[in-house]
N, CA, C and O atoms as a Maestro MAE file, in Angstrom:
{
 s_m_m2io_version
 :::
 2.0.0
}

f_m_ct {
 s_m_title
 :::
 protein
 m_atom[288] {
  # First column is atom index #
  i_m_mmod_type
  r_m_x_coord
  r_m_y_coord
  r_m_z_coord
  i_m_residue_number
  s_m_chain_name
  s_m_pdb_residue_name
  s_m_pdb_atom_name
  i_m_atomic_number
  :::
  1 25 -9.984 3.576 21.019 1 A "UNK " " N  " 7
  2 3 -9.573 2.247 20.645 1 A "UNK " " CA " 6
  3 2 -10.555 1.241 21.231 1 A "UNK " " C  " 6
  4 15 -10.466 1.000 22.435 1 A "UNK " " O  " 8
  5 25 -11.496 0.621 20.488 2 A "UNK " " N  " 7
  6 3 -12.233 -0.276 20.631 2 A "UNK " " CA " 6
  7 2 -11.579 -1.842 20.924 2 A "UNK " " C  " 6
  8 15 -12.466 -2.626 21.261 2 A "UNK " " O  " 8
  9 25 -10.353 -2.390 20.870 3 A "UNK " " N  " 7
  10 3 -9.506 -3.481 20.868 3 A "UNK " " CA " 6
  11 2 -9.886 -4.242 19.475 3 A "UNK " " C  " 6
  12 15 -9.175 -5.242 19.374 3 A "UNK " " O  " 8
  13 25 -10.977 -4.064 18.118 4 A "UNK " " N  " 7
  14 3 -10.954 -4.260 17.385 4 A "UNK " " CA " 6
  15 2 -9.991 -4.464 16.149 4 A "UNK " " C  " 6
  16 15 -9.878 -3.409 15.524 4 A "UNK " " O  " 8
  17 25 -9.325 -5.418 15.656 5 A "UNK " " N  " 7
  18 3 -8.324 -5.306 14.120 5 A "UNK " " CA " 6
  19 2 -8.971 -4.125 13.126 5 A "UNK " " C  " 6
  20 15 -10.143 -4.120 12.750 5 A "UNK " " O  " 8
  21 25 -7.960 -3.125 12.781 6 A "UNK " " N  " 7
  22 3 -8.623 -2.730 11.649 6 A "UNK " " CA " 6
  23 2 -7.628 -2.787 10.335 6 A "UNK " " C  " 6
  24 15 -6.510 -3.291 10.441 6 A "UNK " " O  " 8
  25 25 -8.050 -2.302 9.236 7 A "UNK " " N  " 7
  26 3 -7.326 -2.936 8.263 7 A "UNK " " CA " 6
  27 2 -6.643 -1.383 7.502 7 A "UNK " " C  " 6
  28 15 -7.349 -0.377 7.427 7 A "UNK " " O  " 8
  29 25 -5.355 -1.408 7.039 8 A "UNK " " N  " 7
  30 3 -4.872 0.036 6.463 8 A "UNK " " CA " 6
  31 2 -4.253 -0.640 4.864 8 A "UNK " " C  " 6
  32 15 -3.552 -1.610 4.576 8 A "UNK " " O  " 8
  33 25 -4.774 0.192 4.257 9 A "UNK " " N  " 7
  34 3 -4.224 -0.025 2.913 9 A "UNK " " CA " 6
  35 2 -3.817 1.015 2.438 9 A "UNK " " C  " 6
  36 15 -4.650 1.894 2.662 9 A "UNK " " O  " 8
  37 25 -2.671 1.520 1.702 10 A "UNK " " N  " 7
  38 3 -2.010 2.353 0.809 10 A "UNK " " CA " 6
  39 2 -2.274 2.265 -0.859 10 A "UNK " " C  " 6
  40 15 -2.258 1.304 -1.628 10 A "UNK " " O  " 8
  41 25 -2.459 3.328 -1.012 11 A "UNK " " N  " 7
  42 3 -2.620 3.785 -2.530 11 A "UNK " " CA " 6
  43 2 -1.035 4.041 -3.268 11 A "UNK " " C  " 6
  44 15 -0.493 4.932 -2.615 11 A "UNK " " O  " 8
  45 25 -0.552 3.791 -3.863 12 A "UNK " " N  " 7
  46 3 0.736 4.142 -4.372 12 A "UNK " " CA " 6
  47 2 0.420 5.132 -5.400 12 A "UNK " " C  " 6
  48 15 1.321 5.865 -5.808 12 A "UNK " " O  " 8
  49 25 -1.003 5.246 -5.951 13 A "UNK " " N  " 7
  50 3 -1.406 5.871 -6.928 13 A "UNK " " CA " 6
  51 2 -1.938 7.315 -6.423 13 A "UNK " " C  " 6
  52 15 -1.939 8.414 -6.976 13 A "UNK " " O  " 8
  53 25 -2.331 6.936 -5.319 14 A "UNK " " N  " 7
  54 3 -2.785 8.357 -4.654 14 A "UNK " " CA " 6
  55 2 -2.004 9.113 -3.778 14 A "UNK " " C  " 6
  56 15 -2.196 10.329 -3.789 14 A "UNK " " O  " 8
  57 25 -1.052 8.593 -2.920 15 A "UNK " " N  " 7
  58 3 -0.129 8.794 -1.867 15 A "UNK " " CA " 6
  59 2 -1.183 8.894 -0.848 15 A "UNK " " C  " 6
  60 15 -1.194 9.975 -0.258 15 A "UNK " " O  " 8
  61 25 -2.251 7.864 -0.423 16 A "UNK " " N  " 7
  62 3 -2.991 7.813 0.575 16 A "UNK " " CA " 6
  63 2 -3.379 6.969 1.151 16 A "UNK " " C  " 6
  64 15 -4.360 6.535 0.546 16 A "UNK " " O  " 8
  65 25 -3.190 6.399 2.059 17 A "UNK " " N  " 7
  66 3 -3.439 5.347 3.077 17 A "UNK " " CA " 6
  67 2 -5.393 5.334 3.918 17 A "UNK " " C  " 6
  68 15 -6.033 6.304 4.324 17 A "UNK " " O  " 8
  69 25 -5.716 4.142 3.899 18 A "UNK " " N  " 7
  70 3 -7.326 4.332 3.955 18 A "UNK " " CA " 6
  71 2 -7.172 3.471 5.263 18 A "UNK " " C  " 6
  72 15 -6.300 2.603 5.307 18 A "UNK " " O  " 8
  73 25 -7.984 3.695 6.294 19 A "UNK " " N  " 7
  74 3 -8.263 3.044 7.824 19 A "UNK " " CA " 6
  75 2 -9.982 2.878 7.392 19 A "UNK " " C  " 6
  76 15 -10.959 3.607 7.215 19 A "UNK " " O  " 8
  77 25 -9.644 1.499 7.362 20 A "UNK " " N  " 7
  78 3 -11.128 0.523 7.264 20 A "UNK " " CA " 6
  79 2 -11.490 -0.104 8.862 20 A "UNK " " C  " 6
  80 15 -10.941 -1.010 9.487 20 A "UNK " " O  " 8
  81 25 -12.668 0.800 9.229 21 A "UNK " " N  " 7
  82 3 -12.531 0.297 10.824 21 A "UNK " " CA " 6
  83 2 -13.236 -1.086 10.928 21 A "UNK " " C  " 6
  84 15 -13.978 -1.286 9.966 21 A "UNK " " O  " 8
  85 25 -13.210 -1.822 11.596 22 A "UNK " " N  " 7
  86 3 -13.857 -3.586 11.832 22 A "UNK " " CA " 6
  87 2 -14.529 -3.045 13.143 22 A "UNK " " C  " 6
  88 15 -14.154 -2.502 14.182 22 A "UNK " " O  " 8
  89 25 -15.951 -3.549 12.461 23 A "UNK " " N  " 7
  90 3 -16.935 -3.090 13.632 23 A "UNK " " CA " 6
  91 2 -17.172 -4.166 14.832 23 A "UNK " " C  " 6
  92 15 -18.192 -4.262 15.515 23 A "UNK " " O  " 8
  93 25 -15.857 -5.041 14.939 24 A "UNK " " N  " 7
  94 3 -16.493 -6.871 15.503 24 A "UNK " " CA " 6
  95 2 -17.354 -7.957 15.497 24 A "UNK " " C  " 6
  96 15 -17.531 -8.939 16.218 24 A "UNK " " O  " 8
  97 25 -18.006 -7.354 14.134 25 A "UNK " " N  " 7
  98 3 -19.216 -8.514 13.776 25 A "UNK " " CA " 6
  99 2 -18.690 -8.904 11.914 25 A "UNK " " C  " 6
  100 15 -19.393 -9.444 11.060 25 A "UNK " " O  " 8
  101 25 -17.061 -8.333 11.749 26 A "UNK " " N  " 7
  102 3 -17.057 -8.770 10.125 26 A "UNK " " CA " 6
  103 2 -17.063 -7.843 9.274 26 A "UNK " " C  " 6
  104 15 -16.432 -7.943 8.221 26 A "UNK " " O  " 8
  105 25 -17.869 -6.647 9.632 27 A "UNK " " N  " 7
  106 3 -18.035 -4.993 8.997 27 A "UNK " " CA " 6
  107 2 -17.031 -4.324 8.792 27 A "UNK " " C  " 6
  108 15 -16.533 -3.964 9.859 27 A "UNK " " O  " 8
  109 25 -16.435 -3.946 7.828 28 A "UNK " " N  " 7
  110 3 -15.385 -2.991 7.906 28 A "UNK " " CA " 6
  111 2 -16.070 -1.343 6.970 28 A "UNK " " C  " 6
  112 15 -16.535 -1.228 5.836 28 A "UNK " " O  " 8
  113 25 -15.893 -0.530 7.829 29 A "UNK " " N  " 7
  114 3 -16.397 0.860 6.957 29 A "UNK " " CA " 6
  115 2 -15.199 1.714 6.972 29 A "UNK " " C  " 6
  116 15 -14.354 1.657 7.865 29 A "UNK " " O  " 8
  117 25 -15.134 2.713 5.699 30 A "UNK " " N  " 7
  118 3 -14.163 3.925 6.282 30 A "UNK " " CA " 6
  119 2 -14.095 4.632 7.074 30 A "UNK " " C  " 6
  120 15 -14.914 5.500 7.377 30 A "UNK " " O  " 8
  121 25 -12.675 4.280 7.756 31 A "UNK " " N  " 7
  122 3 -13.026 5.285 8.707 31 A "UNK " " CA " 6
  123 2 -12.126 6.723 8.616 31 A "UNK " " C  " 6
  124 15 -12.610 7.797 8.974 31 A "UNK " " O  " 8
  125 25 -10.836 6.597 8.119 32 A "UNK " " N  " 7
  126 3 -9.877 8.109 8.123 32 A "UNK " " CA " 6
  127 2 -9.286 7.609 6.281 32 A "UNK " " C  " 6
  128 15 -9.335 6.620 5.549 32 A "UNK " " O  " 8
  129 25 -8.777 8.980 6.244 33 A "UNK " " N  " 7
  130 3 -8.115 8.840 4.740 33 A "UNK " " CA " 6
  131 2 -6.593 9.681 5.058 33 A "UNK " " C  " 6
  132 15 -6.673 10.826 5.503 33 A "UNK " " O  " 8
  133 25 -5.631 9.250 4.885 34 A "UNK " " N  " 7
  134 3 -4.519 9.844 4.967 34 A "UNK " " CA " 6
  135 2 -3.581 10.438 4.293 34 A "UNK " " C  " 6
  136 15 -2.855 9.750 3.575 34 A "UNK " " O  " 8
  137 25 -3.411 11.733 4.374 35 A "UNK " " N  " 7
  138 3 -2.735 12.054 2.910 35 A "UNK " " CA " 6
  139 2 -1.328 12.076 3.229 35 A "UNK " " C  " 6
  140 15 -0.928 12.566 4.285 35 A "UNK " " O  " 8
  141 25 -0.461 11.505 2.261 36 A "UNK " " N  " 7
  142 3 0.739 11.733 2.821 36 A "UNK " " CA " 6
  143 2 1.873 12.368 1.783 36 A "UNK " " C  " 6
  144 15 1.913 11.820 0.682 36 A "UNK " " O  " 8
  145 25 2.688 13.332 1.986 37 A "UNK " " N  " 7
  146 3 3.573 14.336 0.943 37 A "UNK " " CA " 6
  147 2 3.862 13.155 0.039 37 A "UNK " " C  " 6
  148 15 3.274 13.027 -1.035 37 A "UNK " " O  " 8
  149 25 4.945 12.121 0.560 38 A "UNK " " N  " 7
  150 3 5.396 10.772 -0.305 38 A "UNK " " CA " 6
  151 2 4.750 9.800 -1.035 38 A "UNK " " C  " 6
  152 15 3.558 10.051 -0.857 38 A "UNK " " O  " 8
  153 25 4.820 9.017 -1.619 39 A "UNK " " N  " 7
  154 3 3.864 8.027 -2.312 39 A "UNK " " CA " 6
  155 2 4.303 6.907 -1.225 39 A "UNK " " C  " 6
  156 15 5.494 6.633 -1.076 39 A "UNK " " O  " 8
  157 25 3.264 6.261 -0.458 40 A "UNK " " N  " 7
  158 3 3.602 5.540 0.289 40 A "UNK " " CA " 6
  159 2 3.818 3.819 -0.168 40 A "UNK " " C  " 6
  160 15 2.859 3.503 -0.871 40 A "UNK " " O  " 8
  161 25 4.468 3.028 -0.037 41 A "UNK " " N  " 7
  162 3 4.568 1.850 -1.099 41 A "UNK " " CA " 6
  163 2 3.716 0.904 0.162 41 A "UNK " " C  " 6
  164 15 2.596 0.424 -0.017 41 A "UNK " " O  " 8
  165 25 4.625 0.749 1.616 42 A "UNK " " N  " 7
  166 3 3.914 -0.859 2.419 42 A "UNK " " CA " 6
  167 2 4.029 0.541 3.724 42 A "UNK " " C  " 6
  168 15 4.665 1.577 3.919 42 A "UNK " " O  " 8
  169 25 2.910 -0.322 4.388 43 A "UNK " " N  " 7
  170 3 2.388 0.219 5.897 43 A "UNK " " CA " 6
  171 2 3.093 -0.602 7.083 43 A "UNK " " C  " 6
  172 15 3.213 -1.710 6.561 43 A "UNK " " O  " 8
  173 25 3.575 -0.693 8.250 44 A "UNK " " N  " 7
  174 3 3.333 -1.115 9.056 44 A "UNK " " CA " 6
  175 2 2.502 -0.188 10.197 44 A "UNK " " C  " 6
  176 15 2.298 1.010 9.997 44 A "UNK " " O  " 8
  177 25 2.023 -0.917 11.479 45 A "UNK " " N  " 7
  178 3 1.717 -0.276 12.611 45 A "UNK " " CA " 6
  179 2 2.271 -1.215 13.589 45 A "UNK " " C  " 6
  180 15 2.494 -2.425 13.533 45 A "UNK " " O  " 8
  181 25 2.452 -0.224 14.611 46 A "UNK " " N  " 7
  182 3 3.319 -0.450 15.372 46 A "UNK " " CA " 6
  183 2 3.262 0.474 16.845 46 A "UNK " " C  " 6
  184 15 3.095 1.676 16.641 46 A "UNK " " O  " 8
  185 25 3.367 0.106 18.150 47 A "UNK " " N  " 7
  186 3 3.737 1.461 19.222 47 A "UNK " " CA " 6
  187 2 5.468 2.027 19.051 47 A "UNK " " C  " 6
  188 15 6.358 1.685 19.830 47 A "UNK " " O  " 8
  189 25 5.618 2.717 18.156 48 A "UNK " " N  " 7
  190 3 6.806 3.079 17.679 48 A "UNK " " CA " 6
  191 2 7.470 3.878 19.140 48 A "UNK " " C  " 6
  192 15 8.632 3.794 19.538 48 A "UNK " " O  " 8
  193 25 6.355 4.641 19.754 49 A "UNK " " N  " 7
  194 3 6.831 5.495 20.952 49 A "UNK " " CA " 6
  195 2 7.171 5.034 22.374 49 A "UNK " " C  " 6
  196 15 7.927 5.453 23.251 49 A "UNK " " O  " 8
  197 25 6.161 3.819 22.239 50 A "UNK " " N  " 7
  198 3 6.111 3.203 23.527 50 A "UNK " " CA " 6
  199 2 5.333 3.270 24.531 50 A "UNK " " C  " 6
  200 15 5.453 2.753 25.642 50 A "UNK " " O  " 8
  201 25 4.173 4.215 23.926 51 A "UNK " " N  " 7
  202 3 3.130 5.114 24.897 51 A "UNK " " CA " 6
  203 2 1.965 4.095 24.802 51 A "UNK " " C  " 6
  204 15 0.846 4.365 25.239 51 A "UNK " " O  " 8
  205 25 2.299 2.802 24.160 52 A "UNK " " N  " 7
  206 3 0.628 1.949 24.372 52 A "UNK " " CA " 6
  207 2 -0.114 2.233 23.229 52 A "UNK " " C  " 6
  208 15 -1.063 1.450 23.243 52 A "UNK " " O  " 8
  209 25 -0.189 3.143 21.979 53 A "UNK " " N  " 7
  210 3 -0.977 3.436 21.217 53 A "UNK " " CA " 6
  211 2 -0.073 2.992 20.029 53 A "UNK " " C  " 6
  212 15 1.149 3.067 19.900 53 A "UNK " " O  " 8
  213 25 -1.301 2.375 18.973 54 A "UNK " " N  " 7
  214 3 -0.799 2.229 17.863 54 A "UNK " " CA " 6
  215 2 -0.280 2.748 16.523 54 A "UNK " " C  " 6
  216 15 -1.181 2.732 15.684 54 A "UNK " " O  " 8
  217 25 0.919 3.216 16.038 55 A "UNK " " N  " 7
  218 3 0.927 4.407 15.787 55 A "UNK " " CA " 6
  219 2 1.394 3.518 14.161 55 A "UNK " " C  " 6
  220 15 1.253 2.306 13.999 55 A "UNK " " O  " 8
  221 25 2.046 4.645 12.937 56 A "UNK " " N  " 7
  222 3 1.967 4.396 11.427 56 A "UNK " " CA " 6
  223 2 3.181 4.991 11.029 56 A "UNK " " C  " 6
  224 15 3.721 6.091 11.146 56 A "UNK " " O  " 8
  225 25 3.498 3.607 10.385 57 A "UNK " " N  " 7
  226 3 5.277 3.891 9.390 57 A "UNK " " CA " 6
  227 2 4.561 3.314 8.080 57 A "UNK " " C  " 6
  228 15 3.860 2.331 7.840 57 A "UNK " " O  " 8
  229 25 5.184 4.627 7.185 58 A "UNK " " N  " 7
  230 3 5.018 3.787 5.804 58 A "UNK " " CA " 6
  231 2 6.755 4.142 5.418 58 A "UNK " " C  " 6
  232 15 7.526 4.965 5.912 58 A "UNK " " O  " 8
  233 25 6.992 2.819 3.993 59 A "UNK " " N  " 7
  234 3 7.794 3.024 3.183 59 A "UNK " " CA " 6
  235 2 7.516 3.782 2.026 59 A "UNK " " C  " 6
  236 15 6.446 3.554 1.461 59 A "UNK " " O  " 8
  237 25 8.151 4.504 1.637 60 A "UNK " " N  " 7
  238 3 7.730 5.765 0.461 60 A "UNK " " CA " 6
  239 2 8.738 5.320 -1.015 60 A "UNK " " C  " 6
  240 15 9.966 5.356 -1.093 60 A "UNK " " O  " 8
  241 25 7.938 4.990 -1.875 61 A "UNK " " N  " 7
  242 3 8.228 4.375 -3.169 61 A "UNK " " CA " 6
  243 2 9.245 5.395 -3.705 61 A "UNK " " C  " 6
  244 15 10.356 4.870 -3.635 61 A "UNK " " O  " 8
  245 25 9.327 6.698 -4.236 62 A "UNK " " N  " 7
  246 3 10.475 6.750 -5.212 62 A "UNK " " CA " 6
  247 2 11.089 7.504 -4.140 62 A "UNK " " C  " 6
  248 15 12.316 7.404 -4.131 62 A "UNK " " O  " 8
  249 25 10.545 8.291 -3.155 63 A "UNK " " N  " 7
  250 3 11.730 8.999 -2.267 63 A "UNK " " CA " 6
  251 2 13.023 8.029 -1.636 63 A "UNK " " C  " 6
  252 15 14.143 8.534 -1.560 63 A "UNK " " O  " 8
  253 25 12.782 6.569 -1.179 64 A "UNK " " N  " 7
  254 3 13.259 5.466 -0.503 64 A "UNK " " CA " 6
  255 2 13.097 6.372 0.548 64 A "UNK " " C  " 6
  256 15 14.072 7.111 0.684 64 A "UNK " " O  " 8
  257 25 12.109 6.570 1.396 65 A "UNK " " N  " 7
  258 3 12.326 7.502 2.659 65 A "UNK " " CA " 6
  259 2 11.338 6.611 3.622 65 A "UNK " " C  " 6
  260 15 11.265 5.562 2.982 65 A "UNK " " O  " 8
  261 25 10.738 6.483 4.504 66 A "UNK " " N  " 7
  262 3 10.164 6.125 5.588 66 A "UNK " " CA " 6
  263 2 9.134 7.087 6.184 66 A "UNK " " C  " 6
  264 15 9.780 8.119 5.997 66 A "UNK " " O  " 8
  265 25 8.299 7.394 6.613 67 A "UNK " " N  " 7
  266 3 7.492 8.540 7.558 67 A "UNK " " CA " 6
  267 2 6.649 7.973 8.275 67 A "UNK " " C  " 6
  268 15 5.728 7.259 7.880 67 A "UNK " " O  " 8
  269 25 6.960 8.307 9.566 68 A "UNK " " N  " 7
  270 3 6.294 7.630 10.566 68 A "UNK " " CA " 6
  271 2 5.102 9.066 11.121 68 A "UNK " " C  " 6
  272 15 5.374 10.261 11.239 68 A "UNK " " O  " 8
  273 25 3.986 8.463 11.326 69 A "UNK " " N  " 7
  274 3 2.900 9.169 12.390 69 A "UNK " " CA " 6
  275 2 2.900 8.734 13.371 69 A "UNK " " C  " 6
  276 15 2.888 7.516 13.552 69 A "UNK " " O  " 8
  277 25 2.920 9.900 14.623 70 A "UNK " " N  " 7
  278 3 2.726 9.130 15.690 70 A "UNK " " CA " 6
  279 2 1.267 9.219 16.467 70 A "UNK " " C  " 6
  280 15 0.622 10.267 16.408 70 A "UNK " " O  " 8
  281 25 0.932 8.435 16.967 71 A "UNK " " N  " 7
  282 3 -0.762 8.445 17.470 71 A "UNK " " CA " 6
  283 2 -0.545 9.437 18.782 71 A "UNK " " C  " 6
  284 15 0.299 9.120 19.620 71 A "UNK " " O  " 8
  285 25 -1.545 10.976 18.982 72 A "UNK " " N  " 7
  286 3 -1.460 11.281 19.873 72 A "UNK " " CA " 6
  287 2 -2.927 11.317 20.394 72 A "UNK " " C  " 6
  288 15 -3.163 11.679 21.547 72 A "UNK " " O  " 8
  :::
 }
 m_bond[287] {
  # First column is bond index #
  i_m_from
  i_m_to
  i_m_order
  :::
  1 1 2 1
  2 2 3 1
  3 3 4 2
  4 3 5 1
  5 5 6 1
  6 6 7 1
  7 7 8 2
  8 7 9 1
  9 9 10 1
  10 10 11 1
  11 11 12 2
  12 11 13 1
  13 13 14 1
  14 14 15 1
  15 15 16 2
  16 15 17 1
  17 17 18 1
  18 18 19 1
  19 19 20 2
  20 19 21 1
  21 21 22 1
  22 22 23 1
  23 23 24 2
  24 23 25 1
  25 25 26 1
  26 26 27 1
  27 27 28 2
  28 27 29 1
  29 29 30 1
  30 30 31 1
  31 31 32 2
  32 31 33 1
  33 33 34 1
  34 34 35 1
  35 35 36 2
  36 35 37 1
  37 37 38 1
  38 38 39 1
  39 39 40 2
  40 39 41 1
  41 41 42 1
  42 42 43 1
  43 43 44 2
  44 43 45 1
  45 45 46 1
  46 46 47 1
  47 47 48 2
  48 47 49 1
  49 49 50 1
  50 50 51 1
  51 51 52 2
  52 51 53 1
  53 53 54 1
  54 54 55 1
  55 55 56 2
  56 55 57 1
  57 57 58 1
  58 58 59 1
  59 59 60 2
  60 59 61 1
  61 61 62 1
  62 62 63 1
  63 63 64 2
  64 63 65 1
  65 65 66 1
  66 66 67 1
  67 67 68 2
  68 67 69 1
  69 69 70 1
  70 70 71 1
  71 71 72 2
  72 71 73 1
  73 73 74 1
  74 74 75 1
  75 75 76 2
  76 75 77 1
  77 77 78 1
  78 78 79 1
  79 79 80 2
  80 79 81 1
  81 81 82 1
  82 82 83 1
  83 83 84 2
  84 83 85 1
  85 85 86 1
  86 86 87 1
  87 87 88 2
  88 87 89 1
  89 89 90 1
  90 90 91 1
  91 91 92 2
  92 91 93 1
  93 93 94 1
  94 94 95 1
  95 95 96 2
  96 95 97 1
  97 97 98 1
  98 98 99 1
  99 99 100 2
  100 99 101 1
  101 101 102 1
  102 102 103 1
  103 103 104 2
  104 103 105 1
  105 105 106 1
  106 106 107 1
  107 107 108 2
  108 107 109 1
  109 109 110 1
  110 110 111 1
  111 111 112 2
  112 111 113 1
  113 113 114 1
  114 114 115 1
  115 115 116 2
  116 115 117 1
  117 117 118 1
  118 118 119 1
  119 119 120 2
  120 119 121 1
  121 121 122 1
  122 122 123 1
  123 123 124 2
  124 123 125 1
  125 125 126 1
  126 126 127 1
  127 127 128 2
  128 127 129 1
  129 129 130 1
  130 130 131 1
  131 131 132 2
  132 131 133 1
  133 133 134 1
  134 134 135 1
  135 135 136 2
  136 135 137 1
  137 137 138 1
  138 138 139 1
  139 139 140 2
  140 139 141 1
  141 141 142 1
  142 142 143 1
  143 143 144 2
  144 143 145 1
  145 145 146 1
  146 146 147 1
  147 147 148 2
  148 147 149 1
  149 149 150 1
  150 150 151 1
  151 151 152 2
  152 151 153 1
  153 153 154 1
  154 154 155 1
  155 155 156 2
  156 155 157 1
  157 157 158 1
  158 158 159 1
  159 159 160 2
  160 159 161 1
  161 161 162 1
  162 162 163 1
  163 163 164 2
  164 163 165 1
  165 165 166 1
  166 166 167 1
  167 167 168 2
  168 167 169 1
  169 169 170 1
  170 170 171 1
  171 171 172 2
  172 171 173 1
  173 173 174 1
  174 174 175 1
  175 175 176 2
  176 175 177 1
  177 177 178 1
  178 178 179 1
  179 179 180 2
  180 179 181 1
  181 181 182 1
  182 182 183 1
  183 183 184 2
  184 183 185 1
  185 185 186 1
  186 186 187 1
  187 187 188 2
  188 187 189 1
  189 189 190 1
  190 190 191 1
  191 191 192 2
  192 191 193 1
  193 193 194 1
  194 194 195 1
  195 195 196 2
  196 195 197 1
  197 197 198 1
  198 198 199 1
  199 199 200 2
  200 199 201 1
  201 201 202 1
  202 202 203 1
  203 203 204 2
  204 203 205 1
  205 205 206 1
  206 206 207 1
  207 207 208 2
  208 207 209 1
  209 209 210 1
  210 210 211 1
  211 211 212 2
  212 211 213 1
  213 213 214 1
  214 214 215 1
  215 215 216 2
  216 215 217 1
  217 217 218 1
  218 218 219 1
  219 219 220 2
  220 219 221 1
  221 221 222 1
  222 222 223 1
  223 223 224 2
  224 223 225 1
  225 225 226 1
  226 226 227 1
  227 227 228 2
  228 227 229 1
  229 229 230 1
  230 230 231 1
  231 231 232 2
  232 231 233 1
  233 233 234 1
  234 234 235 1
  235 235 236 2
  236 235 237 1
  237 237 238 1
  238 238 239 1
  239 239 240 2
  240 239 241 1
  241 241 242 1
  242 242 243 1
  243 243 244 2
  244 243 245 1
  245 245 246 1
  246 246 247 1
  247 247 248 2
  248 247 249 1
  249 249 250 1
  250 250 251 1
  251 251 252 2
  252 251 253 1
  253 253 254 1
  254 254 255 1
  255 255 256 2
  256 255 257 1
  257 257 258 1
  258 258 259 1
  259 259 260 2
  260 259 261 1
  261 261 262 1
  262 262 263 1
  263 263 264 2
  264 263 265 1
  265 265 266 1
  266 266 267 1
  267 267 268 2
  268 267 269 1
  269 269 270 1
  270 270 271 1
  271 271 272 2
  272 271 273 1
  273 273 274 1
  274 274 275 1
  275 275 276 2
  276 275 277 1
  277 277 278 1
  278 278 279 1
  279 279 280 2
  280 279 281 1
  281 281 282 1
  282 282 283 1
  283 283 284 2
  284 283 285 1
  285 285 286 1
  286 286 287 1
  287 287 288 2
  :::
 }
}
């Protein structure tokens, strides 16, 4: 973790979530691609665990289900 913003966007079309890393000068490149069983609809991040790390909930479009990753 660089303390940098980075930016996550979801595919509803793909069921895949993309981590665009911000290099601190404005740059954003790919950095992970995420596949996920559900079609994911909206992202949050969040320390869901409490451990200090930023971890990933999406909402999942036709399941109505939720799936959280946790950052280890």
């Amino acid at each position: 973790m660089d303390g940098d913003q980075d930016v996550l966007i979801t595919s509803s079309g793909t069921g895949e979530a993309f981590v665009l890393n911000n290099d601190g000068a404005g740059t954003l490149s790919l950095g992970s691609v995420i596949v996920f069983p559900e079609v994911p609809w909206a992202a949050a991040i969040g320390d869901f665990d409490l451990d200090g790390d930023p971890d990933l909930a999406t909402a999942n479009d036709a399941e109505a289900s939720v799936t959280v990753l946790i950052n280890r």
